[in-house]
N, C-alpha and C positions, 0 to 999 in steps of 0.2 A: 504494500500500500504506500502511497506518495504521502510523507509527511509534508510537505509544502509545497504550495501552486506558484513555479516561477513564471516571468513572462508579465505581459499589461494583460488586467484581466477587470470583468465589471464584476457588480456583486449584487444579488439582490433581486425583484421579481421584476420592477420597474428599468432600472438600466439591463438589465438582461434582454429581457421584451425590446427596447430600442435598439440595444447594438443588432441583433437578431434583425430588425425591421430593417435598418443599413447595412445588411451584409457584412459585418465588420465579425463574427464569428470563427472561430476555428474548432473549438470544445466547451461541450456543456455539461459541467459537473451538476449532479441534481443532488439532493437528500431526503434518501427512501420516506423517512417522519414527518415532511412537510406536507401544507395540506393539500391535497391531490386536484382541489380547484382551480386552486391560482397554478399548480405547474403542468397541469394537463397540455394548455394551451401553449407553452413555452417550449415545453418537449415535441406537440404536435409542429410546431414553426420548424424547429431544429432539423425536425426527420424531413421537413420537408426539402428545406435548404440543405439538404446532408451532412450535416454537420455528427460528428461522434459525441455519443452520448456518454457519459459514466457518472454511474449512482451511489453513492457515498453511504455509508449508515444513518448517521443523524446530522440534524442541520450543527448541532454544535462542532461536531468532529469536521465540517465543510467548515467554519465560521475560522478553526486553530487554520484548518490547510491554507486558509486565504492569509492571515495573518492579522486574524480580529477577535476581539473578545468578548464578541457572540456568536448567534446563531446565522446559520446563510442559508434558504433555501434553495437558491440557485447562482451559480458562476459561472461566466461564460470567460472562455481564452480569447483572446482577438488577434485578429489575422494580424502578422508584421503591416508596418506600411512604408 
């Protein structure tokens, strides 16, 4: 398991959903315990743009990988530019 997400990365349901909207994607870390409403739509965007998915255990364990001291339902990698 990856102890720490390097690289520019968004964090969160709202900047995730936007970088996603802009193409600006590479990887979508998800967290299995988050609420399956808000990340249904984020994962369906993701599969759509091809983007590789991978599912973390819980948001707080996403929240240490990003390097925050909470919780993260959702992280997206961004493409270089």
């Amino acid at each position: 398991m990856i102890d720490r997400l390097l690289g520019k990365k968004v964090v969160g349901i709202k900047q995730v959903k936007k970088a996603l909207s802009d193409d600006k994607g590479l990887k979508l870390y998800v967290a299995k315990d988050a609420d399956s409403k808000l990340i249904v739509p984020i994962v369906d965007m993701a599969k759509e743009k091809d983007i590789d998915i991978e599912y973390v255990s819980t948001m707080k364990h996403l929240g240490k990988m990003c390097g925050i001291e909470v919780g993260a339902a959702t992280t997206l990698i961004l493409k270089e530019e």
